[in-house]
DOGUDREN-474193 format. One record per residue: residue in three letters; z, x, y of N, C-alpha, C in turn. Coordinates in steps of 0.001 Angstrom, whole numbers, plus 500000, padded with zeros to 6 digits. Each point is the difference from the previous one (the first is absolute). Example, Ala and Ser with C-alpha at 12.3 -4.5 7.8 and 13.67 -1.06 7.14 Angstrom:
2
ALA507800513190494310500000499110501190500000500900501200/SER499280499650501050500060500820501190500730499230501090/
end
This chain:
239
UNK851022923264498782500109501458499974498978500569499024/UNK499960501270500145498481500727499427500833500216498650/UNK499401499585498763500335500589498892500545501428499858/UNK500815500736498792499940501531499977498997500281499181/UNK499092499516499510498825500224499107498743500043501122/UNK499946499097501003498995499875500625500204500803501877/UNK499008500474500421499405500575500833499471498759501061/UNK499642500369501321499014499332500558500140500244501442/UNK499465499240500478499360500418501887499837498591500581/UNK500767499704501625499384498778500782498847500685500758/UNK498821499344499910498688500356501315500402499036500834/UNK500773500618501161499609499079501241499076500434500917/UNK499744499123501374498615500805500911501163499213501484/UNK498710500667500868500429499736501443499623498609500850/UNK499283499591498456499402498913500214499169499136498802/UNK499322499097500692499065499626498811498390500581499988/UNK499825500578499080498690500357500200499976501395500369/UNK500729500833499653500006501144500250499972501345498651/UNK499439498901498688499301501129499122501581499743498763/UNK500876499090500399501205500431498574499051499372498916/UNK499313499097499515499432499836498733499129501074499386/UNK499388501088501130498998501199499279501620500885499709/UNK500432500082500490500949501453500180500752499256498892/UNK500872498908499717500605499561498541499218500409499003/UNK498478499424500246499048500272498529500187501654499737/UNK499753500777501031499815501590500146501570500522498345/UNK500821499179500801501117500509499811500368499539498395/UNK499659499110499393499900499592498822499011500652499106/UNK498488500344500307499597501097499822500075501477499608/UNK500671500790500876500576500622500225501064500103499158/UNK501111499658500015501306499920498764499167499398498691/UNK498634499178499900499799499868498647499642501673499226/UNK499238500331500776499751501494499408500779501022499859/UNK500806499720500179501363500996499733500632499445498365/UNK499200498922499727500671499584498607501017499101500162/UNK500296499275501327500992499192500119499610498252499719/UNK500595499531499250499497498249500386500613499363501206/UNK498853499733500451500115499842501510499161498359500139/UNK500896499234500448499678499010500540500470499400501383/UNK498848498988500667500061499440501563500404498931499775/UNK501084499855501644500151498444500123500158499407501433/UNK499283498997499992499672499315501349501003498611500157/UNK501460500155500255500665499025499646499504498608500934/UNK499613500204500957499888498812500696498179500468500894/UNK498797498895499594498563500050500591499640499091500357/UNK499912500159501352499495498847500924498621500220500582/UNK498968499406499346498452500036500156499347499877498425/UNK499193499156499757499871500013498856498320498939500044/UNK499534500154498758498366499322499890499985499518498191/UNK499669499477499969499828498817498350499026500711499566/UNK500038500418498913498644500654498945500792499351498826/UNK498400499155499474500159498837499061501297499522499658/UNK500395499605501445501174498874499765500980500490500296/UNK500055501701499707501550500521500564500248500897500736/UNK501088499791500987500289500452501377499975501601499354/UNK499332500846501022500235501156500160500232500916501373/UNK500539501266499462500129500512501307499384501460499889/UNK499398500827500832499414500937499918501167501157499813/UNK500826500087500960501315500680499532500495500352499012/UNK500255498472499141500658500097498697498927500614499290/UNK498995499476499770498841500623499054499743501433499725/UNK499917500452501464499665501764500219501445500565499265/UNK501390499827500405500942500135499013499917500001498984/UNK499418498962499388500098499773498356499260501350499807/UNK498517500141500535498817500645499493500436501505499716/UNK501274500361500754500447501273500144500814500345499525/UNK500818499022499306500873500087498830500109500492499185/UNK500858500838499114499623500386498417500740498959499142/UNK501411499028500787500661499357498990498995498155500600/UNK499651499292498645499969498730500473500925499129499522/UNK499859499137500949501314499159500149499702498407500612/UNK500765499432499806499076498163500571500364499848501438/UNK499287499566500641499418499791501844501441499604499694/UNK500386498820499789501502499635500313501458500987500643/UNK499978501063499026500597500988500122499635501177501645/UNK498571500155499049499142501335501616499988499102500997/UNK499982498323500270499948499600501357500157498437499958/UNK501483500073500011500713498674499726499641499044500925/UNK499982500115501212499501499208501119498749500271500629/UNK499018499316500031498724500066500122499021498769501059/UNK499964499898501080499649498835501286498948500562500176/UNK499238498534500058498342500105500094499785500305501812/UNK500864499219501101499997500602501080499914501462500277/UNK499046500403500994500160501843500472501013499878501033/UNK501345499849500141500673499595500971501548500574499579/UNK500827499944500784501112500241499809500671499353499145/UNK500514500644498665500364499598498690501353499079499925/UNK501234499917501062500486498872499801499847498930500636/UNK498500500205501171499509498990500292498730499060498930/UNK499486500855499155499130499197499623500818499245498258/UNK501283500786499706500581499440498930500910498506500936/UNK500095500173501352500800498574500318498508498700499716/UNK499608500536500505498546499329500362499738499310498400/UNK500187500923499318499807499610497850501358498859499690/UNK501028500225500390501366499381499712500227501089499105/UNK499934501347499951500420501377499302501338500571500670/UNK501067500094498907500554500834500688499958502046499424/UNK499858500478501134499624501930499199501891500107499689/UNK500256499774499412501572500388498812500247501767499542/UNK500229500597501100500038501330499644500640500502498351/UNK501092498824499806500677500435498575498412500020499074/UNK499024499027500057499055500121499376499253500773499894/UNK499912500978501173499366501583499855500658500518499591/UNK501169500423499992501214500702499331499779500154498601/UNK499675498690499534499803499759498716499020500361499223/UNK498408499920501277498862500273499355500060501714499590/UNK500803500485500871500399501507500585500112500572498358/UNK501251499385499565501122500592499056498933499544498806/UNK498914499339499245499859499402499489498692501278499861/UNK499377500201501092498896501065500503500623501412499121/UNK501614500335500458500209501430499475500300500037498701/UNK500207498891499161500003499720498417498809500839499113/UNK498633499998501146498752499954499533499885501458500716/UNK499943500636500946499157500928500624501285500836500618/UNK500013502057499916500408500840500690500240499941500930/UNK498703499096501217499799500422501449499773498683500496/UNK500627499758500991499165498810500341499960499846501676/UNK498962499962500742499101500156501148500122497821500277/UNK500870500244500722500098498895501158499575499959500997/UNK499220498864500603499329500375501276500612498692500594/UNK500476500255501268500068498612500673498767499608500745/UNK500444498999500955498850499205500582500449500163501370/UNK498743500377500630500464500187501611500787501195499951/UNK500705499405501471501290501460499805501377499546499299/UNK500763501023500341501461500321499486500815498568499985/UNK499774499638501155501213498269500556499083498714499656/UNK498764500076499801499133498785499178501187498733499453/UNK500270499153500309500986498600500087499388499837498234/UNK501232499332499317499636499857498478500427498676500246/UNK501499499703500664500319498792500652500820499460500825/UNK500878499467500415500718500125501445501029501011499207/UNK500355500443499283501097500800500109499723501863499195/UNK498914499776499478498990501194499389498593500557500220/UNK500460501190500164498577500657500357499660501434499569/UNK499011500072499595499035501038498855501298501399499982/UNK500494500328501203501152501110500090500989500036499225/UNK500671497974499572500463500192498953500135500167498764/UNK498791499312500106499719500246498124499590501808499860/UNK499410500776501091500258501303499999501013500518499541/UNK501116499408500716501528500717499596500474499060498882/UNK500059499196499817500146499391498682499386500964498599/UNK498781500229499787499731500807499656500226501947500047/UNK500222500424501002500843501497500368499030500505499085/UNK498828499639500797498499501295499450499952500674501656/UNK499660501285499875499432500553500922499052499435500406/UNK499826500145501649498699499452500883499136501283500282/UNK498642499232499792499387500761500432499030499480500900/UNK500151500459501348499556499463501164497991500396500692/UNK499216498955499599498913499895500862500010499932501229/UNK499153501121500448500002499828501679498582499672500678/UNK499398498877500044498854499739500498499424500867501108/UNK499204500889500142500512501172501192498767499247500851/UNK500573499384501007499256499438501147500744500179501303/UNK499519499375500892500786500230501553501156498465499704/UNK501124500658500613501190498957499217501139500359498849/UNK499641500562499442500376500631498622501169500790499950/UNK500310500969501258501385500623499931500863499372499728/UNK500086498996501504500801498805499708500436499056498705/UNK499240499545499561499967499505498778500512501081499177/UNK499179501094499807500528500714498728501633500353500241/UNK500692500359501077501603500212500130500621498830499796/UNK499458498992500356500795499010499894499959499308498738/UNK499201500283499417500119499532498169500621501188499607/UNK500027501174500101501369501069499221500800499726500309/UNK500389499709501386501655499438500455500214498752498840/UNK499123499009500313500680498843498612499649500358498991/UNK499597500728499654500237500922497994501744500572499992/UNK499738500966501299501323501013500009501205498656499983/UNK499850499092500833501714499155500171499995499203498678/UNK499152499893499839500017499440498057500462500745499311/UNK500524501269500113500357500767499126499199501179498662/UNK498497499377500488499015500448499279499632501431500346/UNK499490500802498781499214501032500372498570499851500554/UNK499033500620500723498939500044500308499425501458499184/UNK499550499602498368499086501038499697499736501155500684/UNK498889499229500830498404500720500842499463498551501091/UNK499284500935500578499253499420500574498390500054499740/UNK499224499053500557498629500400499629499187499923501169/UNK499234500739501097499245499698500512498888499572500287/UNK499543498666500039498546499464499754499205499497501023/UNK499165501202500056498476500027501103499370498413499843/UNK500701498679500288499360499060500478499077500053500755/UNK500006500744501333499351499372501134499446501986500676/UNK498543499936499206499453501250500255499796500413501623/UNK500149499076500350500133500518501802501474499720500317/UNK500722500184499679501701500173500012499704501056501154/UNK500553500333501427499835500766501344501420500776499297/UNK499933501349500094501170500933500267500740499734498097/UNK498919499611499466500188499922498316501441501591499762/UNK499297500712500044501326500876498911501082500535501069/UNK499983499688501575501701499544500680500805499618499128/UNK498723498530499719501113498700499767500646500489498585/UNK499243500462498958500629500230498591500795501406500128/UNK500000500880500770501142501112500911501141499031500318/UNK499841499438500577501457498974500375500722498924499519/UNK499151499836498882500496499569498452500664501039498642/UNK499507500827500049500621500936499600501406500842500446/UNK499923499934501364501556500366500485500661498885500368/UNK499336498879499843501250499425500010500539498690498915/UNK499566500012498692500257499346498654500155501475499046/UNK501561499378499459500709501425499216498914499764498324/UNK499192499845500225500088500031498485498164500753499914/UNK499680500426498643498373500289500169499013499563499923/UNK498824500348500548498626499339500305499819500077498837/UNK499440499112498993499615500318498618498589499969500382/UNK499195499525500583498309500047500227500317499434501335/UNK498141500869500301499544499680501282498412499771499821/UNK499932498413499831498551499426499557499005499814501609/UNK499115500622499742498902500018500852499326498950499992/UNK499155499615500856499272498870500042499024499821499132/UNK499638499416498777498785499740499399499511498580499762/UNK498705499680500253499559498967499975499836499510498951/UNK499354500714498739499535499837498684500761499672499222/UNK500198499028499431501141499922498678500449501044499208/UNK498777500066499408500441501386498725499906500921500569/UNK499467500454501772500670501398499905501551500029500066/UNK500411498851500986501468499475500536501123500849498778/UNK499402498863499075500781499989498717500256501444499139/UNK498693500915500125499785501391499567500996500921501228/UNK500103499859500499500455500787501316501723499529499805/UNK500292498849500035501579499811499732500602500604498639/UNK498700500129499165500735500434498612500232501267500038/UNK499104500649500836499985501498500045501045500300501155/UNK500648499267500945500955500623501183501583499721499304/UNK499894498798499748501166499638499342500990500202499339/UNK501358500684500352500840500412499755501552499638499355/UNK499996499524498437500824499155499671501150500669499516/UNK500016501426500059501145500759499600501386499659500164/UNK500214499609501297500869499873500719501304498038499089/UNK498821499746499309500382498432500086500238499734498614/UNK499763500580499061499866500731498491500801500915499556/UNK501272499852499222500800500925499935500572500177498487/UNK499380499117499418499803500283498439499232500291499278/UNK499867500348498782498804500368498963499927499156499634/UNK498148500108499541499728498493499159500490499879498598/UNK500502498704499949500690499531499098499457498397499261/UNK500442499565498794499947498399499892500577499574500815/UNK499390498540500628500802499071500977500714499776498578/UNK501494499222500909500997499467499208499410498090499779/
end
């Protein structure tokens, strides 16, 4: 459960690859300048590359970089598989087991240190942790608001209702939503985000356009980005 001292947000998406590691960073960002200590966490990363000797992941890193609280990888991203593959496939593959109590832990251990804390899962919402857990629960285990990525491509309605339906039967709130211009030739583009809007109860917090450029990407999310909604205290000392 979420501390009463601490704050925070799940980033889920409609998929993999549909922009939750820019839109987490955005969002840590964002609440840092408000004066909040704000830290990311990537409980479970599957894809990873060795720089001098130790496994990294681009995910976790961009997190850290966006951080205001630091804290040891252990904690921001307890489970970490060098496979780019489905994460309780490539931890069977290790002899790993992903132990949700162990995110739980990294969780509670995270709000000791930091106001806010910006969880991102991997993949989508139902992502397998292991035959009997998956990323939804440690969502509700935790009882942070979701805040839902919508990769906006052809496909995407679908997907996007059907990941609020499993937020909503979890018992979870859904923040916002975010709409993200993946796929700049998206046919019948603002239908589709019209029919996302009437039909997910909760609000669009951004609607990211397509940019190619890094730093404009990154300049453009800081400036649309709307964290009002997810922020409901004054800045204070973390406890």
């Amino acid at each position: 459960m979420v501390s009463r001292h601490t704050q925070g947000c799940f980033v889920t998406g409609t998929d993999t690859g549909v922009g939750k590691t820019q839109i987490a960073c955005a969002l840590l960002r964002s609440i840092g300048r408000l004066g909040i200590s704000a830290v990311g966490m990537k409980p479970v990363a599957a894809g990873g590359r060795r720089v001098k000797g130790v496994l990294t992941n681009a995910d976790v890193v961009a997190l850290d970089k966006s951080s205001r609280v630091r804290a040891a990888r252990k904690l921001r991203n307890p489970y970490l598989l060098a496979p780019a593959i489905a994460p309780h496939i490539a931890a069977q593959e290790a002899g790993i087991t992903l132990d949700i109590e162990v995110l739980a832990s990294a969780f509670r251990s995270l709000a000791e240190r930091a106001q806010y804390i910006v969880v991102e899962g991997a993949g989508g919402f139902r992502v397998p942790l292991d035959g009997q857990f998956d990323l939804g629960d440690l969502a509700q285990r935790l009882q942070l608001p979701v805040v839902l990525v919508v990769g906006m491509r052809l496909g995407c309605l679908s997907h996007a209702l059907l990941t609020a339906e499993a937020i909503e039967r979890r018992g979870l709130t859904i923040a916002g939503w975010i709409a993200n211009r993946i796929d700049p030739s998206m046919p019948r583009y603002r239908a589709n985000v019209r029919a996302l809007q009437e039909r997910i109860a909760a609000p669009m917090l951004a609607e990211v356009p397509h940019i190619a450029a890094t730093g404009a990407r990154r300049a453009r999310l800081d400036a649309i980005l709307d964290v009002s909604t997810l922020v409901s205290c004054a800045p204070r000392k973390a406890s």
